[in-house]
CHARMM-style PDB file with segment names, atoms N, HN, CA, C and O in Angstrom:
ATOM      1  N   UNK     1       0.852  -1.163   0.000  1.00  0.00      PROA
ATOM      2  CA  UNK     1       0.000   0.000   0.000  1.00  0.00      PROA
ATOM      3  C   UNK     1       0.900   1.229   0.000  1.00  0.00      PROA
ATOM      4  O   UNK     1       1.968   1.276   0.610  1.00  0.00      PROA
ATOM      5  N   UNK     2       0.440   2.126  -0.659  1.00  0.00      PROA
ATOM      6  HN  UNK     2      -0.428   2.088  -1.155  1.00  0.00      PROA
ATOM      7  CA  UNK     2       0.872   3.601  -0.676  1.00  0.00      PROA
ATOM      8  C   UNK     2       0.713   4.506  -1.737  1.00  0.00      PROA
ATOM      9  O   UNK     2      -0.369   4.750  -2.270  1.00  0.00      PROA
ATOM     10  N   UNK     3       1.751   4.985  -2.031  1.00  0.00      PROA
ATOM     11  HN  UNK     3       2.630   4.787  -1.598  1.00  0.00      PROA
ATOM     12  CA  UNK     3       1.061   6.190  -3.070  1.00  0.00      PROA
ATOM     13  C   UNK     3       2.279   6.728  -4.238  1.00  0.00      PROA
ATOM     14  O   UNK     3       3.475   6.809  -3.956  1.00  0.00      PROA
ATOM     15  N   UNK     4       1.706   7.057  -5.552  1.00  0.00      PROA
ATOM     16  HN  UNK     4       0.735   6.991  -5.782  1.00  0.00      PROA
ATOM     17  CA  UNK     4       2.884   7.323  -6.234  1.00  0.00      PROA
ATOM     18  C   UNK     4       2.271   8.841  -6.826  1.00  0.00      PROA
ATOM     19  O   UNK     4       1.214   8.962  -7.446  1.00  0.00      PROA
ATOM     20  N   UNK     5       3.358  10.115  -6.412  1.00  0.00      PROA
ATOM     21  HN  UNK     5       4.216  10.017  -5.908  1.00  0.00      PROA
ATOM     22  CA  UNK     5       3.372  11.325  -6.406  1.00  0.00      PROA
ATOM     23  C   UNK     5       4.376  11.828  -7.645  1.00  0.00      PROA
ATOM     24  O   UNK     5       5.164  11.086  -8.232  1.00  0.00      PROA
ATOM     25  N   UNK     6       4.199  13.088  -7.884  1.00  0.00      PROA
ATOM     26  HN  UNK     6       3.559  13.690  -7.407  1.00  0.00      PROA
ATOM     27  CA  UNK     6       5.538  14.025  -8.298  1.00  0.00      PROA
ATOM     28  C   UNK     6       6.421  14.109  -6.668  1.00  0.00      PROA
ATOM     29  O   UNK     6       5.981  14.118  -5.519  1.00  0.00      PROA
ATOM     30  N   UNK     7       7.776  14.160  -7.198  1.00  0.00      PROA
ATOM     31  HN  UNK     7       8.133  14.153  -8.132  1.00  0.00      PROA
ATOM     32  CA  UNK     7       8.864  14.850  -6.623  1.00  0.00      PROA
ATOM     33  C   UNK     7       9.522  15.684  -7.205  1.00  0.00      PROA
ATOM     34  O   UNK     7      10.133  15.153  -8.133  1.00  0.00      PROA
ATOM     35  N   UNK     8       9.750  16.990  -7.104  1.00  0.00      PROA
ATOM     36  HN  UNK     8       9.254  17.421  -6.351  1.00  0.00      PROA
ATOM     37  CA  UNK     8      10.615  17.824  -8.286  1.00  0.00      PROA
ATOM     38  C   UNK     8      10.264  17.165  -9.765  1.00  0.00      PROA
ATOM     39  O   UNK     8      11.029  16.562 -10.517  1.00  0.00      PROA
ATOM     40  N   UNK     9       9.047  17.433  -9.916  1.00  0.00      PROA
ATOM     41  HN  UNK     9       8.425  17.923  -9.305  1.00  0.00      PROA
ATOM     42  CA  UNK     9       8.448  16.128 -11.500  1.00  0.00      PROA
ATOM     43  C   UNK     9       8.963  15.257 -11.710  1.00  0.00      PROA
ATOM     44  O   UNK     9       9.376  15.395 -12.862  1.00  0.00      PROA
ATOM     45  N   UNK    10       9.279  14.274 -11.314  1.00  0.00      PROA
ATOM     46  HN  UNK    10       8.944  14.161 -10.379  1.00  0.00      PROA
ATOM     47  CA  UNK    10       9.840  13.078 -11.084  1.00  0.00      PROA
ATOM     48  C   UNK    10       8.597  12.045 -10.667  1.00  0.00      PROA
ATOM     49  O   UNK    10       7.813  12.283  -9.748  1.00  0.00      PROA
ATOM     50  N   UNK    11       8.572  11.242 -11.235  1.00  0.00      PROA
ATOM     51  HN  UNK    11       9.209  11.049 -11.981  1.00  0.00      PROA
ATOM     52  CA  UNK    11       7.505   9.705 -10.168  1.00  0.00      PROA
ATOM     53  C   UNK    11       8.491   9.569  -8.920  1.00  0.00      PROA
ATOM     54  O   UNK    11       9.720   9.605  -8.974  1.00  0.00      PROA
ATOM     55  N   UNK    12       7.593   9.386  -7.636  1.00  0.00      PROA
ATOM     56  HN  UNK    12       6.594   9.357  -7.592  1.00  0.00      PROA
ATOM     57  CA  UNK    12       7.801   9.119  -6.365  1.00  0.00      PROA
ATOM     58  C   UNK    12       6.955   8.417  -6.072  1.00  0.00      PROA
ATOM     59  O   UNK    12       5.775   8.766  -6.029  1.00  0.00      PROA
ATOM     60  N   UNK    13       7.558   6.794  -5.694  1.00  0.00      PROA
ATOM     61  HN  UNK    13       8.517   6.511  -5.728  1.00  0.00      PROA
ATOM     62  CA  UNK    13       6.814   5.460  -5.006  1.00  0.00      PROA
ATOM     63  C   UNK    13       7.081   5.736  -3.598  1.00  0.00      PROA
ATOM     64  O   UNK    13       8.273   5.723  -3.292  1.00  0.00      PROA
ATOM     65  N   UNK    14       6.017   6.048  -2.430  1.00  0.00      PROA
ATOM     66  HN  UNK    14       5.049   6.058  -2.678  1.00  0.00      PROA
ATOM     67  CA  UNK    14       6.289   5.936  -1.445  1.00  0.00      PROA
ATOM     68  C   UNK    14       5.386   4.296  -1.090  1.00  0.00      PROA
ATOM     69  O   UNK    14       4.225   4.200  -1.486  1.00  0.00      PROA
ATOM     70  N   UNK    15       5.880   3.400  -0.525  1.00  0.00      PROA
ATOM     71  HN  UNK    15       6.823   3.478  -0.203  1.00  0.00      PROA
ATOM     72  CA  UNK    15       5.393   2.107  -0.717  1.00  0.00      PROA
ATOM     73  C   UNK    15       5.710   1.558   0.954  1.00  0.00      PROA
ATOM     74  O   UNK    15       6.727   1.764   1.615  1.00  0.00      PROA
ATOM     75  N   UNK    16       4.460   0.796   1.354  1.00  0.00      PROA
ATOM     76  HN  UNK    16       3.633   0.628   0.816  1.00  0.00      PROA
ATOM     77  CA  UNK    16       4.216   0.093   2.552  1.00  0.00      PROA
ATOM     78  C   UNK    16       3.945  -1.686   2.339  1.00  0.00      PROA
ATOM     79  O   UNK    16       2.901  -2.066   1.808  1.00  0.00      PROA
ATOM     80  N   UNK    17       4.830  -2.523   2.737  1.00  0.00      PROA
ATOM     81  HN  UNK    17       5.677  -2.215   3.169  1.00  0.00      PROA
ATOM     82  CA  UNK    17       4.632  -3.971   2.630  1.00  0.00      PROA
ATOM     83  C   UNK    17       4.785  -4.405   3.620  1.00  0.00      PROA
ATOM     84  O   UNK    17       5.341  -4.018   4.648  1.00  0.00      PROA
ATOM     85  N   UNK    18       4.007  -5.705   3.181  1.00  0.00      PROA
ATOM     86  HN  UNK    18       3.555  -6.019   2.346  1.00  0.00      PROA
ATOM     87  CA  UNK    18       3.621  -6.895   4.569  1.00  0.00      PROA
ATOM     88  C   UNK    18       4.802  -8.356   3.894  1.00  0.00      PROA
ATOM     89  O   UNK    18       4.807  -8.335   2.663  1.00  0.00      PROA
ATOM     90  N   UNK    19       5.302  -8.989   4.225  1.00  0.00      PROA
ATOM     91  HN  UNK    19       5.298  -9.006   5.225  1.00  0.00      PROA
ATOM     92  CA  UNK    19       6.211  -9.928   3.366  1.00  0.00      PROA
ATOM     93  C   UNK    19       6.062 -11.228   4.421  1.00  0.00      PROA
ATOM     94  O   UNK    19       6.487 -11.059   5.564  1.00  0.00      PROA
ATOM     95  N   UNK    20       5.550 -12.338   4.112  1.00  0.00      PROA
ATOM     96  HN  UNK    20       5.205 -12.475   3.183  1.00  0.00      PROA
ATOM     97  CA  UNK    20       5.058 -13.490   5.143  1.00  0.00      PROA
ATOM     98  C   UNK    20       7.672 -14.002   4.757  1.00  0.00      PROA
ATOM     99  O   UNK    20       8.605 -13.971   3.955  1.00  0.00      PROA
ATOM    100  N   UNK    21       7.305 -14.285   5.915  1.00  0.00      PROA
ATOM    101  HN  UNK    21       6.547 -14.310   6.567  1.00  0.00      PROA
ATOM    102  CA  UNK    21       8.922 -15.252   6.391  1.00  0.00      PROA
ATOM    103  C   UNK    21       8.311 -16.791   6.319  1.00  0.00      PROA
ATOM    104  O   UNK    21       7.227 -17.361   6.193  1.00  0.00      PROA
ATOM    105  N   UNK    22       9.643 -17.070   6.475  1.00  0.00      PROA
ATOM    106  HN  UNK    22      10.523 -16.606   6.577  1.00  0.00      PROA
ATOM    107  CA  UNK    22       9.520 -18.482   6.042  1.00  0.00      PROA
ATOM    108  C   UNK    22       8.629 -19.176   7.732  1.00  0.00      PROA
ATOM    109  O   UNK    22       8.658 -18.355   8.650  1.00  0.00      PROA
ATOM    110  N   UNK    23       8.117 -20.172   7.973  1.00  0.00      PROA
ATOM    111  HN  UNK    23       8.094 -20.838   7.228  1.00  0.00      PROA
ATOM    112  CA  UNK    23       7.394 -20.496   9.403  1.00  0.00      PROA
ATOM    113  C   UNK    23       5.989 -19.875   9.625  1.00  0.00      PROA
ATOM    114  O   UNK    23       4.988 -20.406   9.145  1.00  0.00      PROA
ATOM    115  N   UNK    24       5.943 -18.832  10.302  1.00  0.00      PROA
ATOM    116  HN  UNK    24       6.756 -18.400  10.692  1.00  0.00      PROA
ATOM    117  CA  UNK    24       4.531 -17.768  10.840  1.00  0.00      PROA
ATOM    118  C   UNK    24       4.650 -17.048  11.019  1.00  0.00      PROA
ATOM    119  O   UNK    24       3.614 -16.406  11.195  1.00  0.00      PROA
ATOM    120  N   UNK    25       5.916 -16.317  11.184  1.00  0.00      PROA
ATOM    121  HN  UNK    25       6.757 -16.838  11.041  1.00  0.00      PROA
ATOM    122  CA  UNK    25       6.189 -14.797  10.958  1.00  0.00      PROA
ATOM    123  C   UNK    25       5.874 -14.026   9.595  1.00  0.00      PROA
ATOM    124  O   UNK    25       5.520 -14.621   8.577  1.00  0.00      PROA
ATOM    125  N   UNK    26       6.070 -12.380   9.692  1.00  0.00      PROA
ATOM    126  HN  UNK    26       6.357 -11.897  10.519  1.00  0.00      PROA
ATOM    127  CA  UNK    26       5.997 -11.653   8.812  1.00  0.00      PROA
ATOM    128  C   UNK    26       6.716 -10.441   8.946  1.00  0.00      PROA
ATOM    129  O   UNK    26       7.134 -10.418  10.104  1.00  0.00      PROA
ATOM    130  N   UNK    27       7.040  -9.502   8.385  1.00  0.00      PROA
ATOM    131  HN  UNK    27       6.700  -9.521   7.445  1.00  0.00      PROA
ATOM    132  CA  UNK    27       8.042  -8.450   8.314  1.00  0.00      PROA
ATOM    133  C   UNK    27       6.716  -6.971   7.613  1.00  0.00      PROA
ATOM    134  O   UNK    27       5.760  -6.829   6.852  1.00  0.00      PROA
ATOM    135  N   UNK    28       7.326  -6.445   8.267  1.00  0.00      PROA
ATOM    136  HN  UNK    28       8.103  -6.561   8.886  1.00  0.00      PROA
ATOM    137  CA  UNK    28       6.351  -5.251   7.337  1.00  0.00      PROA
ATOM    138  C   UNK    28       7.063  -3.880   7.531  1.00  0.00      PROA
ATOM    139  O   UNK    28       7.828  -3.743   8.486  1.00  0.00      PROA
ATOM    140  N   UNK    29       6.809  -2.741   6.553  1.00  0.00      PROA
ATOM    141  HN  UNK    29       6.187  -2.853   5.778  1.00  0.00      PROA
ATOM    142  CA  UNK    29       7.534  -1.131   6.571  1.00  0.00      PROA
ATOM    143  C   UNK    29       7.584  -0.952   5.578  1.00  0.00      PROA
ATOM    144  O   UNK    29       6.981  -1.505   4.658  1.00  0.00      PROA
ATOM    145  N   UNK    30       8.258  -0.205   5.568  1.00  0.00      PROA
ATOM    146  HN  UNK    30       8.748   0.244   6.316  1.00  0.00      PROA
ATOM    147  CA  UNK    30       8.924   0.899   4.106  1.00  0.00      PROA
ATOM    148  C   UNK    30       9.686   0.076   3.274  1.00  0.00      PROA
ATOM    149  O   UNK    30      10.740  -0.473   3.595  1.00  0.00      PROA
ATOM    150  N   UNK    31       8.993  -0.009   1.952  1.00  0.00      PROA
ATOM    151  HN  UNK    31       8.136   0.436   1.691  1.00  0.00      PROA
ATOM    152  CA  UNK    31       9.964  -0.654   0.922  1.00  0.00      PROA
ATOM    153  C   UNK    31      10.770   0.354   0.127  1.00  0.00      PROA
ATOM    154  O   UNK    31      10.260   1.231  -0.571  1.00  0.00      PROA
ATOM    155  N   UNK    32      12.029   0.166   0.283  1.00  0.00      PROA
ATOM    156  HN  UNK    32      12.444  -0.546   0.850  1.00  0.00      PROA
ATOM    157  CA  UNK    32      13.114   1.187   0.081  1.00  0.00      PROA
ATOM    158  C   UNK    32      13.571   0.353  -1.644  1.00  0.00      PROA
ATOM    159  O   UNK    32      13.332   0.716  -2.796  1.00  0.00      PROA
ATOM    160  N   UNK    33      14.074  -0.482  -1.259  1.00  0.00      PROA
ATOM    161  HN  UNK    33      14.268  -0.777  -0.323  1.00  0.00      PROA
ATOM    162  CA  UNK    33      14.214  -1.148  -2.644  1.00  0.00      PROA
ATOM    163  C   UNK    33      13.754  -2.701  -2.631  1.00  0.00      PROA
ATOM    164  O   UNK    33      13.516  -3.264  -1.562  1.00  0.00      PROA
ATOM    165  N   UNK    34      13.628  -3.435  -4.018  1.00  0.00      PROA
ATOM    166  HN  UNK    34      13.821  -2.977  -4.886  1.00  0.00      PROA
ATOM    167  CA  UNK    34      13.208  -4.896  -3.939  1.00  0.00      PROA
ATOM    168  C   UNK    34      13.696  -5.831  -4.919  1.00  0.00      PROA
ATOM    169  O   UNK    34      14.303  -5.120  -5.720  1.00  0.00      PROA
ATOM    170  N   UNK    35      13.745  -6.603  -5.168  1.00  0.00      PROA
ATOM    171  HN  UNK    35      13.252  -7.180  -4.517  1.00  0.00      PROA
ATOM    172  CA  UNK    35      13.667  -7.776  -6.501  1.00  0.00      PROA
ATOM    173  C   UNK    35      12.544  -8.416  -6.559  1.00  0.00      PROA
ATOM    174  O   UNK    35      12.150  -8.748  -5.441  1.00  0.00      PROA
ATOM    175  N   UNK    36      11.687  -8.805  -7.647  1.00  0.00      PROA
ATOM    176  HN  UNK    36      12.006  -8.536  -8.555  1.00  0.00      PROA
ATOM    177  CA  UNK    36      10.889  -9.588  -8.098  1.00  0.00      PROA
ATOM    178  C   UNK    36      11.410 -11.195  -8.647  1.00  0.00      PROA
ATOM    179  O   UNK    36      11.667 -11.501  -9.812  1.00  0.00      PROA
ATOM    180  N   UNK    37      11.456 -11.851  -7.751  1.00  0.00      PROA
ATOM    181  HN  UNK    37      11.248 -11.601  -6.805  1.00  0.00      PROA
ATOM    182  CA  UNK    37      12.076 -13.227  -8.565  1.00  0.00      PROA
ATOM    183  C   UNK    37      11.205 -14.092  -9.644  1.00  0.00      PROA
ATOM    184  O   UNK    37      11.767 -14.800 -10.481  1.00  0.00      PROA
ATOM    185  N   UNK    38       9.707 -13.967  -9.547  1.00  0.00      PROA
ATOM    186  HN  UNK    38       9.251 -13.392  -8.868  1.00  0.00      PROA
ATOM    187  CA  UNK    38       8.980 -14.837 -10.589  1.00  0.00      PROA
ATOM    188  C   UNK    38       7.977 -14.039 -10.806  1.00  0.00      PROA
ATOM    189  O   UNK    38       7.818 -13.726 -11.986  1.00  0.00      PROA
ATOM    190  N   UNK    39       6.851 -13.377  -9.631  1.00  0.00      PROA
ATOM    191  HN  UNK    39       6.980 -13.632  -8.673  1.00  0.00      PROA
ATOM    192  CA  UNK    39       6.016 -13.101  -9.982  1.00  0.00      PROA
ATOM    193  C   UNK    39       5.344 -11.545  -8.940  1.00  0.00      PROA
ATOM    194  O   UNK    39       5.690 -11.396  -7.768  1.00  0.00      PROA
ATOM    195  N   UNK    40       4.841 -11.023  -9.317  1.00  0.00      PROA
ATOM    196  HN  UNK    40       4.560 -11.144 -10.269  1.00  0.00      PROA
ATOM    197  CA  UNK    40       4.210  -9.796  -8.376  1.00  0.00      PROA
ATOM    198  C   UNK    40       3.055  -9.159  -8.822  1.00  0.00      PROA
ATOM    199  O   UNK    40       2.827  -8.764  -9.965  1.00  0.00      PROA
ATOM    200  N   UNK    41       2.450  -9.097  -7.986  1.00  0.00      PROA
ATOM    201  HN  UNK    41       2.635  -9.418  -7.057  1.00  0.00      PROA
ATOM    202  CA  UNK    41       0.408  -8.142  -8.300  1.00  0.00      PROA
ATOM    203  C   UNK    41       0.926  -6.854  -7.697  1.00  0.00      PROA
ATOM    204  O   UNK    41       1.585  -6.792  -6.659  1.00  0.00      PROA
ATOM    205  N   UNK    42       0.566  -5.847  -8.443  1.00  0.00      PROA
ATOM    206  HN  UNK    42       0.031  -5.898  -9.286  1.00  0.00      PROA
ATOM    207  CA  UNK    42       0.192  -4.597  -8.025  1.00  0.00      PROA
ATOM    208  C   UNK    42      -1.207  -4.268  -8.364  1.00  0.00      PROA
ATOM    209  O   UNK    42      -1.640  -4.888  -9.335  1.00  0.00      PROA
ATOM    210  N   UNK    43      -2.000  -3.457  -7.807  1.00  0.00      PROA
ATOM    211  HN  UNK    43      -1.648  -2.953  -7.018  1.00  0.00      PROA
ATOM    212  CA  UNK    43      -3.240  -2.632  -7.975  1.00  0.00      PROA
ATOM    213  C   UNK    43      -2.960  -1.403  -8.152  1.00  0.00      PROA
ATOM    214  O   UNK    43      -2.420  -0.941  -7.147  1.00  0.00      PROA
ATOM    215  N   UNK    44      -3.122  -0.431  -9.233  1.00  0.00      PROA
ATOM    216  HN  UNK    44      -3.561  -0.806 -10.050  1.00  0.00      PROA
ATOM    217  CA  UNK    44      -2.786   1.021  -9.268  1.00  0.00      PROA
ATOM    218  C   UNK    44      -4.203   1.670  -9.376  1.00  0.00      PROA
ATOM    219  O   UNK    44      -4.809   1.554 -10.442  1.00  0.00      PROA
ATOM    220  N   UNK    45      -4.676   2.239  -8.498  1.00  0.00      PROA
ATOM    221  HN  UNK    45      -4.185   2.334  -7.632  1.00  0.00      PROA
ATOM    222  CA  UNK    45      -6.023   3.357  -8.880  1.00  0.00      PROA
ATOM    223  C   UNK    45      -5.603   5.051  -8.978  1.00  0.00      PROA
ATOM    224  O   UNK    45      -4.962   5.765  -8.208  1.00  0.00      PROA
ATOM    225  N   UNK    46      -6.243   5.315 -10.229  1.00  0.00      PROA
ATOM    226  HN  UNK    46      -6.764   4.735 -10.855  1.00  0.00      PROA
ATOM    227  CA  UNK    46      -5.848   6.637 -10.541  1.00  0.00      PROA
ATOM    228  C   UNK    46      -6.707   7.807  -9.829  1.00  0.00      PROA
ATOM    229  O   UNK    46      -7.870   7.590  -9.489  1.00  0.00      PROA
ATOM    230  N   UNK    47      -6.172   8.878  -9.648  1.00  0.00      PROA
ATOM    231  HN  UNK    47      -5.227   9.054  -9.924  1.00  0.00      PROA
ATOM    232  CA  UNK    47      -6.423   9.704  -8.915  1.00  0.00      PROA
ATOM    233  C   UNK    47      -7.039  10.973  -9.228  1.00  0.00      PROA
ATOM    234  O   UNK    47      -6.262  11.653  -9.898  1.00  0.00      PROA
ATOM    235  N   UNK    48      -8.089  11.527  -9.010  1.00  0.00      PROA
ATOM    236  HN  UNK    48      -8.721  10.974  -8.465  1.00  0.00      PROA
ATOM    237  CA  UNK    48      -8.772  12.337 -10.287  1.00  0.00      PROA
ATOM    238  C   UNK    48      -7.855  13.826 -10.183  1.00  0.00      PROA
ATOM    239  O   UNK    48      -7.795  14.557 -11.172  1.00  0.00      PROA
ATOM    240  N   UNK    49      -7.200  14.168  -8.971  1.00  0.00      PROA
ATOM    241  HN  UNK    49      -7.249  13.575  -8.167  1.00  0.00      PROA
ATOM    242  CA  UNK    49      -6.069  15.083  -8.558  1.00  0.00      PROA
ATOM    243  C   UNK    49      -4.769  14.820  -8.408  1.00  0.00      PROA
ATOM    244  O   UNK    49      -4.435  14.045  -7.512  1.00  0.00      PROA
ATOM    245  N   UNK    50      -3.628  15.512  -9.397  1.00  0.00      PROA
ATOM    246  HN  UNK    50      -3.899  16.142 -10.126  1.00  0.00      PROA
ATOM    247  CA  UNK    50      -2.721  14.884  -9.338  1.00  0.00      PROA
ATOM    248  C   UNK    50      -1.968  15.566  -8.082  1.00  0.00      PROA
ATOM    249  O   UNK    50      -2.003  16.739  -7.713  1.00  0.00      PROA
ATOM    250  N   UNK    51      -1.351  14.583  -7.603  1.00  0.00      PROA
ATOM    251  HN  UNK    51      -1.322  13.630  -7.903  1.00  0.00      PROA
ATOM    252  CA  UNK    51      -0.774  14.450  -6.308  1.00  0.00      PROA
ATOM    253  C   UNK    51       1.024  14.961  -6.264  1.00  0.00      PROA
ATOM    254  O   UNK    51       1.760  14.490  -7.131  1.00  0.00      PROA
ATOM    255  N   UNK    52       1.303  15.423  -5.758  1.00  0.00      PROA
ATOM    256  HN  UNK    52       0.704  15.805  -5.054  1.00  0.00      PROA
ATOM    257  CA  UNK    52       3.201  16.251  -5.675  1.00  0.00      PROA
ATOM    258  C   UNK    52       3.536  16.589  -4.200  1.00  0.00      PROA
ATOM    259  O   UNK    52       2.795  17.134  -3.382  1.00  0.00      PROA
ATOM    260  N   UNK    53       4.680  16.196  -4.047  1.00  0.00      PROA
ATOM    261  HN  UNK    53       5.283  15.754  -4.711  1.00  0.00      PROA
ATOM    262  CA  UNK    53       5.093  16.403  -2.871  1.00  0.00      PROA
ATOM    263  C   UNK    53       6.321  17.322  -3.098  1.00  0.00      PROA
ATOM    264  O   UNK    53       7.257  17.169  -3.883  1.00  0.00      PROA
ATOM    265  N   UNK    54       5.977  18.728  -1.842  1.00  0.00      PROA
ATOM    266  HN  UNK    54       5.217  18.853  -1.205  1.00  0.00      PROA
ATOM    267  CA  UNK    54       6.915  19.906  -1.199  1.00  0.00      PROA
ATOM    268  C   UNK    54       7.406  19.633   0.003  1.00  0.00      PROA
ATOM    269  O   UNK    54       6.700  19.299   0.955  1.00  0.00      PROA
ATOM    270  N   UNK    55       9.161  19.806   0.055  1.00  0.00      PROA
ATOM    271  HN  UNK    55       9.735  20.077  -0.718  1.00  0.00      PROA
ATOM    272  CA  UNK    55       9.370  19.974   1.320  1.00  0.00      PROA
ATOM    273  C   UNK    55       9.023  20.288   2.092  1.00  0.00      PROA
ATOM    274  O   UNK    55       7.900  20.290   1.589  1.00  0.00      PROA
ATOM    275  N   UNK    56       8.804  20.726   3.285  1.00  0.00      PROA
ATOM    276  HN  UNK    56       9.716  20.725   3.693  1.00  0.00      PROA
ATOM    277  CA  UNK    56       8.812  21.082   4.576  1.00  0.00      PROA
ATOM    278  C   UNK    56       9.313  21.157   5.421  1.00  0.00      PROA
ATOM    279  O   UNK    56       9.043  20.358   6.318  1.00  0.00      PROA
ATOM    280  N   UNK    57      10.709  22.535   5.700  1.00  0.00      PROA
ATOM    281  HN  UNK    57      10.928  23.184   4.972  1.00  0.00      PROA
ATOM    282  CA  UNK    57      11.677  22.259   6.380  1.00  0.00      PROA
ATOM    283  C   UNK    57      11.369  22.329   7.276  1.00  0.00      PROA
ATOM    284  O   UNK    57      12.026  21.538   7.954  1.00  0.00      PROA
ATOM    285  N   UNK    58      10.415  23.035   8.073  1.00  0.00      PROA
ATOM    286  HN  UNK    58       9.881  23.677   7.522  1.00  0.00      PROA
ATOM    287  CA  UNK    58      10.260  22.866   9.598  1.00  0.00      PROA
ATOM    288  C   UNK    58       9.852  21.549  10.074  1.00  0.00      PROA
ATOM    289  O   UNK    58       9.939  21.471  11.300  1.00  0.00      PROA
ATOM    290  N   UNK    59       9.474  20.588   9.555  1.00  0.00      PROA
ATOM    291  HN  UNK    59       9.403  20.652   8.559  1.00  0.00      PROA
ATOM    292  CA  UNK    59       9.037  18.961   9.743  1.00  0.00      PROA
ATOM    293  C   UNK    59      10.226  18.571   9.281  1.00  0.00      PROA
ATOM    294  O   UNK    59      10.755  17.817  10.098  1.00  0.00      PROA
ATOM    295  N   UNK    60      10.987  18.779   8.180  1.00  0.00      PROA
ATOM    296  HN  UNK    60      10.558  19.391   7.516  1.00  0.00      PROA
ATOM    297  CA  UNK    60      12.434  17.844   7.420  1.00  0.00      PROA
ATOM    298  C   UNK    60      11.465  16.337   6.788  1.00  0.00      PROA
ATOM    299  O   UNK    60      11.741  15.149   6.952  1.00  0.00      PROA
ATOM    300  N   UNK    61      10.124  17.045   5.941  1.00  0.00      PROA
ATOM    301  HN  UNK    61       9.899  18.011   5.808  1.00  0.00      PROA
ATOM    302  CA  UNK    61       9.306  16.022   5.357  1.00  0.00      PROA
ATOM    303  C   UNK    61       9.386  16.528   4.398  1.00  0.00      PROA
ATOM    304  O   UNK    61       9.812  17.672   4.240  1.00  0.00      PROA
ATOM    305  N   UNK    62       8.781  15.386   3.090  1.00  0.00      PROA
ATOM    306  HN  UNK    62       8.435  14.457   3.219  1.00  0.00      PROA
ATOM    307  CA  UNK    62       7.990  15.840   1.426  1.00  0.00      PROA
ATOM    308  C   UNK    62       7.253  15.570   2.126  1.00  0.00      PROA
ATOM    309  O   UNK    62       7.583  14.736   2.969  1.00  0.00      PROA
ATOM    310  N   UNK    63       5.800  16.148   2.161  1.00  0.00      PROA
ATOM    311  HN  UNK    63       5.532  16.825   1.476  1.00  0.00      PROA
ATOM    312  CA  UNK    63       4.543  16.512   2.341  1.00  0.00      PROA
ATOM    313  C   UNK    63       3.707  16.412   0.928  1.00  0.00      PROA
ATOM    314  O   UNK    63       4.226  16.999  -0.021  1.00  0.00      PROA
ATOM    315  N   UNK    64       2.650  15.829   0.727  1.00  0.00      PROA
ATOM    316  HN  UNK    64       2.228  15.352   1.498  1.00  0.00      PROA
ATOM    317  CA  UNK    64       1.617  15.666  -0.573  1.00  0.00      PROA
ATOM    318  C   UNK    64       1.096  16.728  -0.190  1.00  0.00      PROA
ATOM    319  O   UNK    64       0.603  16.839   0.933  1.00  0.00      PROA
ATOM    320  N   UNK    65       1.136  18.175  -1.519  1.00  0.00      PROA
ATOM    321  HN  UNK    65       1.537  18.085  -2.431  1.00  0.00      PROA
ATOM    322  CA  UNK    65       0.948  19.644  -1.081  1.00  0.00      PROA
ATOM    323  C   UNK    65      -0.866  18.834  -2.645  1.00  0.00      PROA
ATOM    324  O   UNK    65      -0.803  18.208  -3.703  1.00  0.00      PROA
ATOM    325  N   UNK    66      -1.567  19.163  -2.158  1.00  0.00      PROA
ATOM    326  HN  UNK    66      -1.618  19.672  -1.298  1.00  0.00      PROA
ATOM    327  CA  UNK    66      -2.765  18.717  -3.210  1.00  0.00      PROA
ATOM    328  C   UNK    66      -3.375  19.926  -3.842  1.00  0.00      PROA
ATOM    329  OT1 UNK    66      -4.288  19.802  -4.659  1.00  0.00      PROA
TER     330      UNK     66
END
């Protein structure tokens, strides 16, 4: 889950995963980077407002300015 924005017009994937481990555990956060070894589903729904993110130095965030 998450969201794909402008950055300085650029595409920006900010992305949230759940990843099952081997046993009954699971891992979940910020996917920073990944590999696909065989197979992967994404769902993309489009957004009728396009979405961009501005700094915010007093936070030290990109913020989705809408």
């Amino acid at each position: 889950m998450g969201d794909i924005t402008l950055k300085e017009g650029k595409p920006y994937l900010h992305m949230h995963v759940s990843l099952g481990l081997a046993g009954t555990s699971a891992l979940a956060g910020h996917l920073k980077r990944g590999v696909i070894s065989l197979t992967g589903e994404f769902f993309i729904l489009e957004c009728a407002t396009q979405l961009a993110r501005k700094r915010d130095e007093s936070l030290g965030m990109d913020l989705i300015e809408i």
